[in-house]
PyMOL Python script that loads the backbone (N, CA, C, O; Angstrom):
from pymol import cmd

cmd.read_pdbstr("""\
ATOM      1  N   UNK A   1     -31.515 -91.258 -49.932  1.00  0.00           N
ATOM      2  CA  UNK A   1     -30.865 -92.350 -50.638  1.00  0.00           C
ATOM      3  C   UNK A   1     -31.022 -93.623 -49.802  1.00  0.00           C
ATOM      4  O   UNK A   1     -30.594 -93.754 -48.656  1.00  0.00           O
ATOM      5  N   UNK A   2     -31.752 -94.638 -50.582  1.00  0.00           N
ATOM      6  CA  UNK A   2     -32.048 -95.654 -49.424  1.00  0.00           C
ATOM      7  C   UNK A   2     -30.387 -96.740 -50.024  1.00  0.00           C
ATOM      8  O   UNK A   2     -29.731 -96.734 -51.066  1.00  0.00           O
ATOM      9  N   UNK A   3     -30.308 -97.348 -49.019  1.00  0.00           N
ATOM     10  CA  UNK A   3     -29.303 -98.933 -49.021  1.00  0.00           C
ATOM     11  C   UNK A   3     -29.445-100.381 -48.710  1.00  0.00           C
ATOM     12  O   UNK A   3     -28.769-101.334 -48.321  1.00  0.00           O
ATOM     13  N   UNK A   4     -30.625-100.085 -49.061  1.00  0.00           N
ATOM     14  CA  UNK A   4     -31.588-102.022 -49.012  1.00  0.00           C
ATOM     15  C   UNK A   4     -31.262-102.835 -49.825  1.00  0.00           C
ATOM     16  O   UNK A   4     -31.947-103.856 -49.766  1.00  0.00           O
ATOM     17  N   UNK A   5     -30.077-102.833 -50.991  1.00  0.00           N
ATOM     18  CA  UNK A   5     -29.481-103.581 -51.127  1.00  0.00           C
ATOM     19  C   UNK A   5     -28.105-104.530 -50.438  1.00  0.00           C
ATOM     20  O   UNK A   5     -27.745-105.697 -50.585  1.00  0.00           O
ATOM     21  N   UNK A   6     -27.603-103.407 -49.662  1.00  0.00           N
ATOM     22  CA  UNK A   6     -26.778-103.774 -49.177  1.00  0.00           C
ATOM     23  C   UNK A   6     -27.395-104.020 -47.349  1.00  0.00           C
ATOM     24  O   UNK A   6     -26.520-103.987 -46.484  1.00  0.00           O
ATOM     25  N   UNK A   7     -28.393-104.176 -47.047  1.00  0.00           N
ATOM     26  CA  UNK A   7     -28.418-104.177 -45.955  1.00  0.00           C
ATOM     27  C   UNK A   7     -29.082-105.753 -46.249  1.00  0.00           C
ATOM     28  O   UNK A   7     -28.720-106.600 -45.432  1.00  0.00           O
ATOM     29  N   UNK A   8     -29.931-106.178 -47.239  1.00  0.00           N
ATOM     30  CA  UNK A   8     -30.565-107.167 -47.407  1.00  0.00           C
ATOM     31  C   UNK A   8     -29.274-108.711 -48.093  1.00  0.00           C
ATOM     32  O   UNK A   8     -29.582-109.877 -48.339  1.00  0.00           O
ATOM     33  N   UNK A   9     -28.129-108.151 -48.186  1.00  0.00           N
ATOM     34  CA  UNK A   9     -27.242-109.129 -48.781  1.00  0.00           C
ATOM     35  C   UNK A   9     -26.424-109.988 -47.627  1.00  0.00           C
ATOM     36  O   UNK A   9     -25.585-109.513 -46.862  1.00  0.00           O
ATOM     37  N   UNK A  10     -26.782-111.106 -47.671  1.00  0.00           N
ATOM     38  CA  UNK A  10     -26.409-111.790 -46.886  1.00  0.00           C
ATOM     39  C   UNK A  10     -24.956-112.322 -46.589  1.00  0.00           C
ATOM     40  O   UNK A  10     -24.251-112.734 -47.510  1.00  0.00           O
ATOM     41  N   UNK A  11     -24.481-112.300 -45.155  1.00  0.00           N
ATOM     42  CA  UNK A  11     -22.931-112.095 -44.464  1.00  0.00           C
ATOM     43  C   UNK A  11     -22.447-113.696 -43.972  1.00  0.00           C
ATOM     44  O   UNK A  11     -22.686-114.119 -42.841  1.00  0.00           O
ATOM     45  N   UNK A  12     -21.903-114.301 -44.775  1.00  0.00           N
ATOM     46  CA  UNK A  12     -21.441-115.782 -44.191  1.00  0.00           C
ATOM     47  C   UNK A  12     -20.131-115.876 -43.110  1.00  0.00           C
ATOM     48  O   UNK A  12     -19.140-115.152 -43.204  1.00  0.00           O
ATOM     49  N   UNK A  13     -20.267-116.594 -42.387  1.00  0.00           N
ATOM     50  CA  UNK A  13     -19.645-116.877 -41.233  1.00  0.00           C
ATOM     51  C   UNK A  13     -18.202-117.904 -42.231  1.00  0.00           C
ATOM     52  O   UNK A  13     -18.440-118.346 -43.355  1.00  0.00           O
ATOM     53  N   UNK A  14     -17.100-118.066 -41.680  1.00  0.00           N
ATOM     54  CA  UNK A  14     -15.887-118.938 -42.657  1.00  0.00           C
ATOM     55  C   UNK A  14     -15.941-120.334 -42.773  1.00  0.00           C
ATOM     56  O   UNK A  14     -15.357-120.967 -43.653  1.00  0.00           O
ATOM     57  N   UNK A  15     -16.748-120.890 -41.752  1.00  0.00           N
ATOM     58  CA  UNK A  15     -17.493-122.105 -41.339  1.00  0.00           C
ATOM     59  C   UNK A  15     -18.927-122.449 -42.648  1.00  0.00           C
ATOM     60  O   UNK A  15     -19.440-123.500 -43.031  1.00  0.00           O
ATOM     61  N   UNK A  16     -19.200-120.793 -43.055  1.00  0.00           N
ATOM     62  CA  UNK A  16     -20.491-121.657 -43.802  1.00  0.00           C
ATOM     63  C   UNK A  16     -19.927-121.586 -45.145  1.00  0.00           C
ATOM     64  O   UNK A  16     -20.350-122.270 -46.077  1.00  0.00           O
ATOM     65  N   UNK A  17     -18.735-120.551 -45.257  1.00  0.00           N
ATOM     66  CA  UNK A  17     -18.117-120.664 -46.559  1.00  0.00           C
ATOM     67  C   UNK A  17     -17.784-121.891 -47.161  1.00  0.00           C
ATOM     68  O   UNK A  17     -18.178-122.360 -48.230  1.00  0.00           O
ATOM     69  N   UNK A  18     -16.793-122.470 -46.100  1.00  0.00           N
ATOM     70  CA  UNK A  18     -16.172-123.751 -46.403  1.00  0.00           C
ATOM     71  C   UNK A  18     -17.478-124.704 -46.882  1.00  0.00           C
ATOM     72  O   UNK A  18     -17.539-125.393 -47.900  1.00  0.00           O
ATOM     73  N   UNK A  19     -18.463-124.540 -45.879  1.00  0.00           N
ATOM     74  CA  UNK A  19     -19.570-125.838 -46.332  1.00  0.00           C
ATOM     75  C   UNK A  19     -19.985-124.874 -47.506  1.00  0.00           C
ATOM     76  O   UNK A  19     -20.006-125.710 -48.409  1.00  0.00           O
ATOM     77  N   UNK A  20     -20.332-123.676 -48.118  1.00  0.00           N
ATOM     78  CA  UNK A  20     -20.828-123.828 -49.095  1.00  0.00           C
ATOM     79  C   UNK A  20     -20.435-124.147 -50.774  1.00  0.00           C
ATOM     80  O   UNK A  20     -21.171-124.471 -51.706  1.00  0.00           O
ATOM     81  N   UNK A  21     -18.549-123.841 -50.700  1.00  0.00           N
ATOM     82  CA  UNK A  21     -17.837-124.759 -51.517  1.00  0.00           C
ATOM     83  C   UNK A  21     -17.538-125.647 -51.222  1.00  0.00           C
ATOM     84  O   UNK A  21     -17.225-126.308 -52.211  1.00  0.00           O
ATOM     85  N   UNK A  22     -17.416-126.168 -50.340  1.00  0.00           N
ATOM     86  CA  UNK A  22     -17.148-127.593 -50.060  1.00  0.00           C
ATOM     87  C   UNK A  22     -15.599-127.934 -49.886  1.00  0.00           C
ATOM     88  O   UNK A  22     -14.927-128.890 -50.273  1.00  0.00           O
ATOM     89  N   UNK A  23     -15.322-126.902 -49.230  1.00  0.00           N
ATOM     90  CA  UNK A  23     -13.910-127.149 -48.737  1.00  0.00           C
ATOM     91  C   UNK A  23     -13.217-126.921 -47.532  1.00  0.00           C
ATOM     92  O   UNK A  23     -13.932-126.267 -46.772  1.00  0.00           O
ATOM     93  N   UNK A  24     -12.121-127.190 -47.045  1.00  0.00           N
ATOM     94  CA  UNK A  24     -11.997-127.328 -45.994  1.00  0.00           C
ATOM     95  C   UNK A  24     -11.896-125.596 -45.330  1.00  0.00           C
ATOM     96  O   UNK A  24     -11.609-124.629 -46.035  1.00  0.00           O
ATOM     97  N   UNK A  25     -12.190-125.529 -43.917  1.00  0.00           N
ATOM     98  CA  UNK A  25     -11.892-124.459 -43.414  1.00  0.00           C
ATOM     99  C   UNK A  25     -10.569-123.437 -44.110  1.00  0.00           C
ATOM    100  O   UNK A  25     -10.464-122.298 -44.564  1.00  0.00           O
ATOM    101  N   UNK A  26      -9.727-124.572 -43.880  1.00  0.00           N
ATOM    102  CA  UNK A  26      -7.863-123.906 -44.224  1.00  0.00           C
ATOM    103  C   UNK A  26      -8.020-123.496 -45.658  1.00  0.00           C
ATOM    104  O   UNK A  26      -7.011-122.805 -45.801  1.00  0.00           O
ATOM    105  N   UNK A  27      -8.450-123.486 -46.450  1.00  0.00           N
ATOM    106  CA  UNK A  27      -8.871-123.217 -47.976  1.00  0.00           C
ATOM    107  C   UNK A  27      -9.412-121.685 -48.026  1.00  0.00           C
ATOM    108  O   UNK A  27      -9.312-120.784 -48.859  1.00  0.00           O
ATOM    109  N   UNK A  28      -9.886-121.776 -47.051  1.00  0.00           N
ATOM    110  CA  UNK A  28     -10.852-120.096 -47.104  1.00  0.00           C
ATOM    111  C   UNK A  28      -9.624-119.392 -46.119  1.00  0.00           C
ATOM    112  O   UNK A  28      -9.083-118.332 -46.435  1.00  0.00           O
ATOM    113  N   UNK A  29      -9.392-119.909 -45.281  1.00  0.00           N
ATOM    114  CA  UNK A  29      -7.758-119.370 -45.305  1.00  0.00           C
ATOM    115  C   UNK A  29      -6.820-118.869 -45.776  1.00  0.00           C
ATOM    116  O   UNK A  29      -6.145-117.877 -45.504  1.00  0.00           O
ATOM    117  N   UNK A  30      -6.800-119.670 -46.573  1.00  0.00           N
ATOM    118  CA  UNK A  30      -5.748-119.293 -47.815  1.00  0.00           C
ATOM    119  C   UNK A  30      -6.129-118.428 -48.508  1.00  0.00           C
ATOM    120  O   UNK A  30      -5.666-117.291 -48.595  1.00  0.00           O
ATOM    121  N   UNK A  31      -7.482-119.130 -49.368  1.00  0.00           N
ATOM    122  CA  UNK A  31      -7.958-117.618 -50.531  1.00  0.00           C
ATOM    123  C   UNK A  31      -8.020-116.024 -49.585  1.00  0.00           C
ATOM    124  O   UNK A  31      -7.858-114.963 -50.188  1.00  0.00           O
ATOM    125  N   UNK A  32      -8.239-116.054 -48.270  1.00  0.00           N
ATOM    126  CA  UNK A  32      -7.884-114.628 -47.858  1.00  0.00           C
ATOM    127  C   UNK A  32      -6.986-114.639 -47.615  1.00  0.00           C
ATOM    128  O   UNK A  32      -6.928-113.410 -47.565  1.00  0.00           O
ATOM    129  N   UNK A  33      -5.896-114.968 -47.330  1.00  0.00           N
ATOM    130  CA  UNK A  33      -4.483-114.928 -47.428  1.00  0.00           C
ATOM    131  C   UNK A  33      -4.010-113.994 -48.552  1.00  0.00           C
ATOM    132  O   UNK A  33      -3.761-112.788 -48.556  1.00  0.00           O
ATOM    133  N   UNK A  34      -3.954-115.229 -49.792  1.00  0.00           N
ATOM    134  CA  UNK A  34      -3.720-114.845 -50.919  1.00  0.00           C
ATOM    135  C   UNK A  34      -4.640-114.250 -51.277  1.00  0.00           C
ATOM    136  O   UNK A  34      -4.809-114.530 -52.463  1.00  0.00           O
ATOM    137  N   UNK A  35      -5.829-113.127 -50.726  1.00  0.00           N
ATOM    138  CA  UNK A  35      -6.380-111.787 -51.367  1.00  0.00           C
ATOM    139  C   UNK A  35      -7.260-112.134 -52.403  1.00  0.00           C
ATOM    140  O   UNK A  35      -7.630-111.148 -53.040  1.00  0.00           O
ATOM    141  N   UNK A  36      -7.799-113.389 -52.851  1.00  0.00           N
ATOM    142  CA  UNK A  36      -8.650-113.887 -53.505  1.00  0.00           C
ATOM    143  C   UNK A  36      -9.828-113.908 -53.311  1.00  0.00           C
ATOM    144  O   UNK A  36     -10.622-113.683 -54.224  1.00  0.00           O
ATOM    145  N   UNK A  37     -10.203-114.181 -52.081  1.00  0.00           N
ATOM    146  CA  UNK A  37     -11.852-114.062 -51.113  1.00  0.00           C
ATOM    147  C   UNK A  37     -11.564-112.477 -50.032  1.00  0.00           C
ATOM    148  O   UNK A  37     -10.602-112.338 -49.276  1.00  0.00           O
ATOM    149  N   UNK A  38     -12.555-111.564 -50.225  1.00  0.00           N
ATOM    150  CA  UNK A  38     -12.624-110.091 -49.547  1.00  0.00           C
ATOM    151  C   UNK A  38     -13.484-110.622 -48.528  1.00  0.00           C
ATOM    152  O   UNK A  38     -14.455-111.368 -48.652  1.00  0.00           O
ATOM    153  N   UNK A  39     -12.759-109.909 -47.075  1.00  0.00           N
ATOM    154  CA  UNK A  39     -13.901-110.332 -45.876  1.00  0.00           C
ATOM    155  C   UNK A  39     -13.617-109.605 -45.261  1.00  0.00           C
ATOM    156  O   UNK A  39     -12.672-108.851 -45.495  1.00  0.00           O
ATOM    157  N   UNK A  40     -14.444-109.563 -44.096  1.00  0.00           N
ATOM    158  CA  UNK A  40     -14.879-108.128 -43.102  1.00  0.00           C
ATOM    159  C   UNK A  40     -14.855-108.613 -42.087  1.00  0.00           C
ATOM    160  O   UNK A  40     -15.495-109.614 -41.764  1.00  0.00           O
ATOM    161  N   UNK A  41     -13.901-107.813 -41.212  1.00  0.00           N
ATOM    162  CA  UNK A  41     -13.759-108.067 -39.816  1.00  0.00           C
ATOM    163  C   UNK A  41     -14.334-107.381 -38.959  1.00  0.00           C
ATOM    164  O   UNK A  41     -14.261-106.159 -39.087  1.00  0.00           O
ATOM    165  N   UNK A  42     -15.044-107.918 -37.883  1.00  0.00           N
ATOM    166  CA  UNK A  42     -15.758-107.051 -37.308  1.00  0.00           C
ATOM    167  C   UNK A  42     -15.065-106.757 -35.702  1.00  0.00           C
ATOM    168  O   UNK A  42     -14.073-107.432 -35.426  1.00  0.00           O
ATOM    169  N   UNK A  43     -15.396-106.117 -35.027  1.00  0.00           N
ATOM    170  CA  UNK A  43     -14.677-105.381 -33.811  1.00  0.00           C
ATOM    171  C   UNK A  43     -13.826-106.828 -33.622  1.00  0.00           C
ATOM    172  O   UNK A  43     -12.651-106.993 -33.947  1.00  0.00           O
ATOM    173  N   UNK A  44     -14.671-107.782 -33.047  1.00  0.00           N
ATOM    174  CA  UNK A  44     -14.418-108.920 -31.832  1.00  0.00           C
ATOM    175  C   UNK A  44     -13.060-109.961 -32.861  1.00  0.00           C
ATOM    176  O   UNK A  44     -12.374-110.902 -32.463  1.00  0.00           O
ATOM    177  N   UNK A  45     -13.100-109.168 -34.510  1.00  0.00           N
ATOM    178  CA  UNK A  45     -12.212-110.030 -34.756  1.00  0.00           C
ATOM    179  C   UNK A  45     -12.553-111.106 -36.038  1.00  0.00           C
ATOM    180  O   UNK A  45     -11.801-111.317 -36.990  1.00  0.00           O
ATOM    181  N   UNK A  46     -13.779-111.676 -35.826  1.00  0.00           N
ATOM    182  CA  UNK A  46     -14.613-112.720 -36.386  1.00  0.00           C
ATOM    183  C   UNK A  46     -14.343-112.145 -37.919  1.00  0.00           C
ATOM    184  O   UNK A  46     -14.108-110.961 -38.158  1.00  0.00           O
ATOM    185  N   UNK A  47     -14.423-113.251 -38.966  1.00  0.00           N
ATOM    186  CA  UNK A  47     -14.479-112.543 -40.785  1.00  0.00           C
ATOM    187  C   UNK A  47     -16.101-113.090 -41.074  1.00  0.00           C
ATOM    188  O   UNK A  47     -16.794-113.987 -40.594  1.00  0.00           O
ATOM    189  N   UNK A  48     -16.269-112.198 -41.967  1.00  0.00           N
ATOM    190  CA  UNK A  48     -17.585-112.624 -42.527  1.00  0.00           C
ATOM    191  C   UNK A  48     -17.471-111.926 -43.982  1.00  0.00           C
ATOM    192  O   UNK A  48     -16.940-110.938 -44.490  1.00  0.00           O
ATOM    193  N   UNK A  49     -18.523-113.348 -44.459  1.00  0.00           N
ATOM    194  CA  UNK A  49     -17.758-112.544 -46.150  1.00  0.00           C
ATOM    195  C   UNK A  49     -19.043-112.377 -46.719  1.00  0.00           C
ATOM    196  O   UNK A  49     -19.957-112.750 -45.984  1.00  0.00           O
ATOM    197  N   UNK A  50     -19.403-111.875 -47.933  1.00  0.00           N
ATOM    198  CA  UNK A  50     -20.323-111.340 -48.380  1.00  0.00           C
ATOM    199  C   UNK A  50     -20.730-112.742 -49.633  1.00  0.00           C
ATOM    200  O   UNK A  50     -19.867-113.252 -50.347  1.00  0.00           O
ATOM    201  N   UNK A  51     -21.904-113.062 -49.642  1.00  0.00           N
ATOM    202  CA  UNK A  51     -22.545-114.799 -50.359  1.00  0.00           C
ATOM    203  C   UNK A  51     -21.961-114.756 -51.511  1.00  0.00           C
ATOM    204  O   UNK A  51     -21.452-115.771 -51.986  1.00  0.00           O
ATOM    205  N   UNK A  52     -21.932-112.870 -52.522  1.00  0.00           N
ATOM    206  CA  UNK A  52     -22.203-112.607 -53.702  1.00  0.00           C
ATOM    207  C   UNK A  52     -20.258-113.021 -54.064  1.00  0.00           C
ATOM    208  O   UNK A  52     -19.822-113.536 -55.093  1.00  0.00           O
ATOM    209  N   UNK A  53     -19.517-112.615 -52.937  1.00  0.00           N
ATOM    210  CA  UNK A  53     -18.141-112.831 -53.376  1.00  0.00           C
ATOM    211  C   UNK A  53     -17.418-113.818 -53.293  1.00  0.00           C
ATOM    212  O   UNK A  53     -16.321-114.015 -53.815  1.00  0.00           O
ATOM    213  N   UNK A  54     -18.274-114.732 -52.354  1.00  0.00           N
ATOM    214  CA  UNK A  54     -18.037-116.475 -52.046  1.00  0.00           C
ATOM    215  C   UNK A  54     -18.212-117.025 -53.185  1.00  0.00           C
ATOM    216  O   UNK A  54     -17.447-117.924 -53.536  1.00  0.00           O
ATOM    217  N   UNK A  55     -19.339-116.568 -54.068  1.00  0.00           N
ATOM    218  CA  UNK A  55     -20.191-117.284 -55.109  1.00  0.00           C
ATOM    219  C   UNK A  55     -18.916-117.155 -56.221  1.00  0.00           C
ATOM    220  O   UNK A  55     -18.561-118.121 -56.896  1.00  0.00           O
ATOM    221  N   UNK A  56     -18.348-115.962 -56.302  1.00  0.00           N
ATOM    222  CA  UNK A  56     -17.364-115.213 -57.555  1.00  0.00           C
ATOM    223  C   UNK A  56     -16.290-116.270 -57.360  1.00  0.00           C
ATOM    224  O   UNK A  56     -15.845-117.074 -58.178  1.00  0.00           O
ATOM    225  N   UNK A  57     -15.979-116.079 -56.079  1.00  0.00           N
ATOM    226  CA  UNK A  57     -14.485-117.286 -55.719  1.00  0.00           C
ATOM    227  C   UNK A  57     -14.746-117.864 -56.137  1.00  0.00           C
ATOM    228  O   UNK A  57     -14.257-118.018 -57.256  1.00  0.00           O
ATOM    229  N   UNK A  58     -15.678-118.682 -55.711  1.00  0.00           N
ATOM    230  CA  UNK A  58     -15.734-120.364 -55.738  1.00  0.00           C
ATOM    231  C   UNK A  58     -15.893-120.325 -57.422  1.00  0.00           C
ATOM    232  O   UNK A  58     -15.009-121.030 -57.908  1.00  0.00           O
ATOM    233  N   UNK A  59     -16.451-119.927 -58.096  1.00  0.00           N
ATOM    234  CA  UNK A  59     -16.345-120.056 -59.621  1.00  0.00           C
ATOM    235  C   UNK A  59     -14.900-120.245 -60.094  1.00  0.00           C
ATOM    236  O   UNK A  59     -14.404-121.322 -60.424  1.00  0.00           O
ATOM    237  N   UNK A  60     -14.230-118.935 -60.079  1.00  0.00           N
ATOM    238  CA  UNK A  60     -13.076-118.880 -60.186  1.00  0.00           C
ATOM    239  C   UNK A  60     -12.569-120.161 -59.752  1.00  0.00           C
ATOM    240  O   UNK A  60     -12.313-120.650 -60.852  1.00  0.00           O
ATOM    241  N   UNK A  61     -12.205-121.157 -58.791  1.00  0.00           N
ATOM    242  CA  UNK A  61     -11.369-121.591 -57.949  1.00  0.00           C
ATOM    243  C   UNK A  61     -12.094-122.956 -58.807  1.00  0.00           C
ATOM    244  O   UNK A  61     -11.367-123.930 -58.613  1.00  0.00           O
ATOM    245  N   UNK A  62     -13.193-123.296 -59.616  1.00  0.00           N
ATOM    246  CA  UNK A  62     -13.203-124.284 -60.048  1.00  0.00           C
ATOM    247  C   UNK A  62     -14.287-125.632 -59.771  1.00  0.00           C
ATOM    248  O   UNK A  62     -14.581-126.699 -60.310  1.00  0.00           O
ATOM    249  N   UNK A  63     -14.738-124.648 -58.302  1.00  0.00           N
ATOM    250  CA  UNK A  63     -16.252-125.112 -57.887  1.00  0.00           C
ATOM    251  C   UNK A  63     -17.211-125.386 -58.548  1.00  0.00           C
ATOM    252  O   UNK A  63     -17.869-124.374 -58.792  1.00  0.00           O
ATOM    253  N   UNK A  64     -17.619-126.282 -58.964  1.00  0.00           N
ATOM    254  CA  UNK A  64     -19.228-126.125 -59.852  1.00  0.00           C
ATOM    255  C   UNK A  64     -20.242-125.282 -59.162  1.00  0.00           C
ATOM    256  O   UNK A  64     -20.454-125.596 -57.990  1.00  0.00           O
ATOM    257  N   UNK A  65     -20.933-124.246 -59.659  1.00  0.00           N
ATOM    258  CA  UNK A  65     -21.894-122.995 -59.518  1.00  0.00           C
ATOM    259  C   UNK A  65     -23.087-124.297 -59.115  1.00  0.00           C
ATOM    260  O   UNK A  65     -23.612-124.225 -58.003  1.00  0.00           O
ATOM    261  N   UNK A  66     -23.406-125.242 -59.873  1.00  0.00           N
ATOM    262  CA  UNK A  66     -24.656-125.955 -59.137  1.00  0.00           C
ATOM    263  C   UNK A  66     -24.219-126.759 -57.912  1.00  0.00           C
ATOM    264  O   UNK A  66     -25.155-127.129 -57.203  1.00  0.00           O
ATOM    265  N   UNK A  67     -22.615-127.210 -57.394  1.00  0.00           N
ATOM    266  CA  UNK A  67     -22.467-127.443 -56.114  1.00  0.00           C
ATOM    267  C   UNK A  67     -23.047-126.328 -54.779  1.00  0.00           C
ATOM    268  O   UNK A  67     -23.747-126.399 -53.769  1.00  0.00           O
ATOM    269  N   UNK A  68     -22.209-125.262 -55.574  1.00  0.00           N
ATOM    270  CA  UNK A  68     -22.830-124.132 -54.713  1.00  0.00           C
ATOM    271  C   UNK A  68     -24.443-123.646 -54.315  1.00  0.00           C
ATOM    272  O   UNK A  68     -24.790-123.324 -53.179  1.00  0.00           O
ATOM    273  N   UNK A  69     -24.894-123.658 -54.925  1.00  0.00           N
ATOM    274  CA  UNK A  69     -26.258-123.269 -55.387  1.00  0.00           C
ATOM    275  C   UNK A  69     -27.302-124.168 -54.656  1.00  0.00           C
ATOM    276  O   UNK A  69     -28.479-123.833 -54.524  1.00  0.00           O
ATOM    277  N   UNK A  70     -26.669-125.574 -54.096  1.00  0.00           N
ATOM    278  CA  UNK A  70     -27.472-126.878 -53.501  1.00  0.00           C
ATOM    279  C   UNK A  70     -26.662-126.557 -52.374  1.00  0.00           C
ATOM    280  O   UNK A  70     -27.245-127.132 -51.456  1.00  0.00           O
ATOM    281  N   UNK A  71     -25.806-126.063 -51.960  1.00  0.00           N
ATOM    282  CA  UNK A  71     -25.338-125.607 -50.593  1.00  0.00           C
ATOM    283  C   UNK A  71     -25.951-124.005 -49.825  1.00  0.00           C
ATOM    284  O   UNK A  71     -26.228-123.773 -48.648  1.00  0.00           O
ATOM    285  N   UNK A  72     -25.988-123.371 -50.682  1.00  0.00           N
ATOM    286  CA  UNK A  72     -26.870-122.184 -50.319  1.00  0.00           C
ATOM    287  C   UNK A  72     -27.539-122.093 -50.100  1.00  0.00           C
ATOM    288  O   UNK A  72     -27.965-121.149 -49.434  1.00  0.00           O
ATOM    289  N   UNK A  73     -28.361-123.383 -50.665  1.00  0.00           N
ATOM    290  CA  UNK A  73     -30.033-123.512 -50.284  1.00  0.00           C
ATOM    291  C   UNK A  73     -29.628-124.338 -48.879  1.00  0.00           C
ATOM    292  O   UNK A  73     -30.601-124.249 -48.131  1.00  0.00           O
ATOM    293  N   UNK A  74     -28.873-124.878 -48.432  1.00  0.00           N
ATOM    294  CA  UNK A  74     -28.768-125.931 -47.078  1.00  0.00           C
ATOM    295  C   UNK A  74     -28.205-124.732 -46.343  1.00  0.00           C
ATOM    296  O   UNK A  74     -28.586-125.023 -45.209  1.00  0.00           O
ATOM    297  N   UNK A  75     -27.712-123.852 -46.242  1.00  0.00           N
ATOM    298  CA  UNK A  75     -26.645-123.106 -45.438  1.00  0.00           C
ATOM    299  C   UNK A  75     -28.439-121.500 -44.809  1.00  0.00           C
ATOM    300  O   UNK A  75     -28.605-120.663 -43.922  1.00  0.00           O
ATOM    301  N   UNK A  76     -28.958-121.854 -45.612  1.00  0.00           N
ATOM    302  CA  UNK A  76     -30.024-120.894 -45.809  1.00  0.00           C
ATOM    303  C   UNK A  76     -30.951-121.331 -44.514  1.00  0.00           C
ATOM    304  O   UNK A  76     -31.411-120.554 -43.678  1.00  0.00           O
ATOM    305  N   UNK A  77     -31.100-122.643 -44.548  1.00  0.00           N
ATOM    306  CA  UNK A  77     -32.096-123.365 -43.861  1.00  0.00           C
ATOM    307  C   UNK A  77     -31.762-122.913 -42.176  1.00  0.00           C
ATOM    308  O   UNK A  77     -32.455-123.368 -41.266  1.00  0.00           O
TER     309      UNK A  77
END
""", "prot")
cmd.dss("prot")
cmd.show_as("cartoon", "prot")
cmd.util.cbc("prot")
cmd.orient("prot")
């Protein structure tokens, strides 16, 4: 059983979240707070969230999908 989907899906740092909706750090804060954005902590502590569930938030939350979409491509670079 291979898992090259999930090994190939890319892990954002909370720093690239914020730049890729365009909001402030404390915002991505909150939505994991309030259980809205799912993220993964790794040993040292650090969250990293998955692009595909940043993308879901930020819809939800009111983001324009083509704000995002011109940030993904900059956050990519």
């Amino acid at each position: 059983m291979s898992n090259d989907g999930a090994q190939a899906e890319k892990l954002l740092t909370k720093c690239e979240v914020a730049q890729l909706c365009r909001v402030e750090i404390r915002t991505v804060d909150r939505w994991v707070a309030a259980g809205k954005l799912t993220c993964y902590r790794t040993p040292s502590g650090r969250l990293l969230f998955r692009e595909r569930d940043v993308l879901m938030t930020a819809d939800r939350a009111g983001v324009r999908r083509s704000e995002c979409a011109t940030m993904q491509r900059a956050v990519r670079r």
